[in-house]
N, C-alpha and C positions, 0 to 999 in steps of 0.2 A: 559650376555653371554660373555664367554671368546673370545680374539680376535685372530683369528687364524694366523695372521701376526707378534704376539709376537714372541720374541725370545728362551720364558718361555712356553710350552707347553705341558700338562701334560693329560694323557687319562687314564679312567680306563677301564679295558676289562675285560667282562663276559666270560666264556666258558663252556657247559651243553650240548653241542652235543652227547655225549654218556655217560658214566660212571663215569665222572670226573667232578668234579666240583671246576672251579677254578676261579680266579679271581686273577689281576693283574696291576700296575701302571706303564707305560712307560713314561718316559719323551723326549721332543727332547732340549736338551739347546744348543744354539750356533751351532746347525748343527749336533749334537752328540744326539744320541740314547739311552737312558740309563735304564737302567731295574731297577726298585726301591723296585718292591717287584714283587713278583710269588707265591701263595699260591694255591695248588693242595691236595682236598681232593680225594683219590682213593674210588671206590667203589667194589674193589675186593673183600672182604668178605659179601659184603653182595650177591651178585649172584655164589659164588662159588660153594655152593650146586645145582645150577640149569646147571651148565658146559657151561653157558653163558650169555649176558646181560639180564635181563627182563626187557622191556623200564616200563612196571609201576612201578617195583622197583625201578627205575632211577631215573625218575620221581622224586617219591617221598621222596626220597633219596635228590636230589638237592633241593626242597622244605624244607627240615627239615633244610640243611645245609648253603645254598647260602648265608642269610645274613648277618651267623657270617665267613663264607670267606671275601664275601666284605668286613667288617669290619678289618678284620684281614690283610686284602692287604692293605689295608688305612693307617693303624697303622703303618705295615710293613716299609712303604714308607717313612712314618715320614710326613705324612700331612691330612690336614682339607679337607671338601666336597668343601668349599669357594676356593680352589685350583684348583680343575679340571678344563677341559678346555670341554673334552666331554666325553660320554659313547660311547664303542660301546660295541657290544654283538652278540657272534655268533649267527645269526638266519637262517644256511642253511649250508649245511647237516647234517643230522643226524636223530636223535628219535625225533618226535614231539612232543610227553613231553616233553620231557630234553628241547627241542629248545622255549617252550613256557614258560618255568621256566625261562631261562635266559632271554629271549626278554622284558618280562613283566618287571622284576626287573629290568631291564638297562632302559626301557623306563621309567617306575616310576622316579628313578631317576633323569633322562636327565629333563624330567616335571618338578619334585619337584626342582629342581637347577636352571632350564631355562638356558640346557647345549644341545648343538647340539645331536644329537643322530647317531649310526654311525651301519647299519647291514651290517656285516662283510661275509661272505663267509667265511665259515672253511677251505678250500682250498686257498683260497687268504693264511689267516694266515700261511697256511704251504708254501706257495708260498715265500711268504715274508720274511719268516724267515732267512733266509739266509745275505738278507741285513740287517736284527737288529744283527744279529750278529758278521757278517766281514765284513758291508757296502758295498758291492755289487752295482755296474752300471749294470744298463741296456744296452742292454739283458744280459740272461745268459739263459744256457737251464737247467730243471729240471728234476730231476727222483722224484718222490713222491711216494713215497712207506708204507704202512700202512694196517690197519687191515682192511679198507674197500675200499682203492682206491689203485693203481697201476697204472700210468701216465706216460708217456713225453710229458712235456710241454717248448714249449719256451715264455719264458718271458718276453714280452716285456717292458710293464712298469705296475704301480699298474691299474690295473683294463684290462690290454691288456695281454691275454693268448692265445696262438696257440697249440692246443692239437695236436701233431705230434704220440701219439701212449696210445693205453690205454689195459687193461685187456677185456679178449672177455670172460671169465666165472669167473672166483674165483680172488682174492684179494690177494697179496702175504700174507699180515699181517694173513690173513683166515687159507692162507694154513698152516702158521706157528701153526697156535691154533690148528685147528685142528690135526695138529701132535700129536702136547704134548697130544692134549686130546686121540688119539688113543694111543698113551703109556705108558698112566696111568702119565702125570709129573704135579706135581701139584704148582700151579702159573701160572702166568701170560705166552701164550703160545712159544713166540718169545724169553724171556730172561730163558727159561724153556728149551727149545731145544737148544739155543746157550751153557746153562750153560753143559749139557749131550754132544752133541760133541764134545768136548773141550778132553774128553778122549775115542775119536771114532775113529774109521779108515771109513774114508771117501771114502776109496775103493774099501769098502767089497762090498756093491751093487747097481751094475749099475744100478743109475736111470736117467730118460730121460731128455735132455735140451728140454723142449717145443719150438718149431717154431725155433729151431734151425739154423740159414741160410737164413732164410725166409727174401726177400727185404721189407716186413710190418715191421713198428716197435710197434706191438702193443707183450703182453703178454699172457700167457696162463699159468693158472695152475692147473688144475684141474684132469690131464690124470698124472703127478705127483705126486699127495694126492692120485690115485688108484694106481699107481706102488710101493705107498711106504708101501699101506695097503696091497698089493698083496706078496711082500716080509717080510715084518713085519707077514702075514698069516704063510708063509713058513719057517720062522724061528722059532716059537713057540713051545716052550713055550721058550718065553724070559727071560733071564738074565741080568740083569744088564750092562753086555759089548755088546750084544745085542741091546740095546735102544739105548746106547750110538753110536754103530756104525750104526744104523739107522737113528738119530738123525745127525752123520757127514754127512754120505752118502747125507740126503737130505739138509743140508744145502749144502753142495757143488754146487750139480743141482740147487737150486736158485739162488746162487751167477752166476755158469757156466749161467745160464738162462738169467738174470741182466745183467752181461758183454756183450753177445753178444748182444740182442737186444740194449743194450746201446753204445756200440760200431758202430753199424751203424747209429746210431740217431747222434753222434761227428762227425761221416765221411759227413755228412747233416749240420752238422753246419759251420763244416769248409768249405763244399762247398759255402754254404749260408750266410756267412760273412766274406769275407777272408783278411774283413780288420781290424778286433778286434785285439786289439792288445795285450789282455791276455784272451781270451775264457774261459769263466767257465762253467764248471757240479755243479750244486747242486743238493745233493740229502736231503729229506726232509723227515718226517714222521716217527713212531715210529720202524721201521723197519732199518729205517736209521741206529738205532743205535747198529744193529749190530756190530763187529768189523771184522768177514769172508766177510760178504759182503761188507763191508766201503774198504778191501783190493780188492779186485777183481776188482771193482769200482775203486780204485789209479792206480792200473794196464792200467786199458781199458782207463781211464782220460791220462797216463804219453805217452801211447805207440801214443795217437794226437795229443802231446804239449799241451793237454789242464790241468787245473788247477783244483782240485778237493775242492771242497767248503763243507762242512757239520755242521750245528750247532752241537752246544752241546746236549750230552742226552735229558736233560732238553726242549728242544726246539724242539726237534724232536719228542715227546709225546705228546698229547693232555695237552695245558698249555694255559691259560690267555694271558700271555707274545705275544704271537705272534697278538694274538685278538687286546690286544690293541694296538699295533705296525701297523697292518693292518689298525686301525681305525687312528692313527695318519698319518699313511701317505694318507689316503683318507680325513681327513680334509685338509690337508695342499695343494689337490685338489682340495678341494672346491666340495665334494662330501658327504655331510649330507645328511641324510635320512630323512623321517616324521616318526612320530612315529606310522601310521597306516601301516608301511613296514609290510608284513607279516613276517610268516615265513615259508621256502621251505626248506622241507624234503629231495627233490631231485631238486640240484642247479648246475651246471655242470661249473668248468671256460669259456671252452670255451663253449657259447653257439649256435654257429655258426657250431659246430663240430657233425656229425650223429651218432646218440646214437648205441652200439653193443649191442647187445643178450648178457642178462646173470652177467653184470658187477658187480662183487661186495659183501661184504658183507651185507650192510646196503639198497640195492637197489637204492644208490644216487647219482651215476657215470656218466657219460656219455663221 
């Protein structure tokens, strides 16, 4: 068994929580963080004809694929099994297919090697991500935004999360699919609607900032995705500058939606630690990687002296990378699993936090 007090620490990360299947080698040398390999296979053609995930195609999809990934992330990295130090593997939130594909083959492994095993929280990883990529102190506060969660979290350290605001019905990353899907945009639904309003007028119609002003910091999008079908109704029959300016419109109100509730969640942190002496916003999640909302976001971040943090595309997508990065920084806590850890469908950071009505795509929120 690798000794987690080396200097030399290398982890490999599973990830099968939904439609992706990947697999990943992080190193930590000398204090330094390093990505060696990220291999991401997509499952977008094979669920396209159904206008959304089907977990047994997932499933079975990450079964066919998983061990020429792992292989190919090994390779990738430029090293041997004799190398690692531990496995971890998302085993919570998500599809319980997909989460029982990846669990089994990391615990297999971790066995066959007699290498710590490490079950990671899909949320941790996106939590985390931030610090594998611009080395981030604790705390920072986070926006995590994505197909099936929508959070403020403050982040205290790896394993210590204070859920300060969450989605009470739909998911931004939902709302975003949903769109594309009600306007016929084919691909993926977030980089599908970003690509269409690019040549929208974002003004043509007023849609609503949910919970607008409201002292909660929690989200709402739901009463959005019907104003936007409600106007998309009334414009029809759609043309092409039609979508697109549908498409601006409602990107705008998510971002406008984003800023404010995030803007009060900064005005909280600065009360609530006013002795940081460079406060950070990360936002996380494949949503993140917007570029309308990354701006709204520097806006609402620059107007409270705080610092606005965002991984790379790559990292803000469902990817390996963060997985095993979660797992190395929870060995280096001395936080190894057994390998009889289950796996939980529905896993919440904070778990101290009282669950809302309705959260989410994947039902895995709290």
């Amino acid at each position: 068994m690798a000794n987690p007090s080396s200097p030399d620490l290398l982890v490999l990360g599973i990830e099968t929580s939904c439609d992706e299947t990947a697999a990943s080698v992080v190193a930590r040398r000398h204090g330094r963080a390093d990505i060696l390999s990220n291999v991401v296979l997509s499952q977008v053609e094979e669920h396209a004809a159904f206008g959304g995930v089907v977990p047994e195609i997932a499933a079975r999809a990450h079964v066919e694929a998983l061990d020429g990934i792992v292989a190919a992330a090994l390779a990738e990295a430029g090293i041997g099994w004799d190398e690692l130090s531990a496995v971890a593997a998302t085993t919570g939130p998500g599809l319980v297919g997909g989460l029982i594909v990846g669990a089994m083959t990391g615990k297999a492994i971790a066995a066959a090697r007699a290498l710590p095993f490490l079950a990671v929280n899909h949320l941790e990883g996106h939590a985390l991500s931030p610090r594998l990529s611009h080395g981030l102190a604790f705390p920072y506060l986070l926006l995590l935004v994505s197909g099936g969660h929508t959070q403020i979290l403050l982040v205290r350290g790896t394993g210590d999360y204070e859920r300060w605001g969450t989605t009470i019905d739909d998911a931004l990353g939902e709302a975003f699919d949903k769109t594309a899907k009600l306007l016929g945009l084919p691909g993926a639904g977030g980089p599908a609607v970003e690509r269409m309003a690019e040549g929208g007028d974002a003004a043509r119609f007023p849609l609503p900032r949910p919970l607008k002003g409201e002292a909660r910091l929690d989200f709402s999008f739901s009463g959005l995705k019907t104003a936007l079908r409600h106007a998309a109704t009334q414009a029809a029959p759609l043309d092409e500058q039609d979508v697109a300016d549908l498409c601006a419109s409602f990107q705008a109100a998510a971002a406008g939606s984003l800023a404010d509730r995030v803007t009060r969640a900064l005005a909280r942190l600065r009360a609530d630690f006013p002795d940081l002496s460079e406060p950070v916003l990360a936002v996380a999640g494949g949503v993140a990687a917007n570029r309308a909302i990354r701006a709204r976001l520097e806006e609402a971040a620059a107007a409270h002296g705080v610092r606005l943090v965002a991984p790379p595309a790559a990292l803000c997508t469902d990817n390996a990378a963060m997985i095993a990065f979660a797992g190395l920084e929870r060995l280096e806590a001395g936080r190894t699993d057994p390998l009889a850890a289950p796996v939980r469908p529905r896993w919440p950071l904070d778990e101290a936090a009282t669950p809302l009505v309705g959260f989410g795509k994947r039902g895995a929120k709290a």
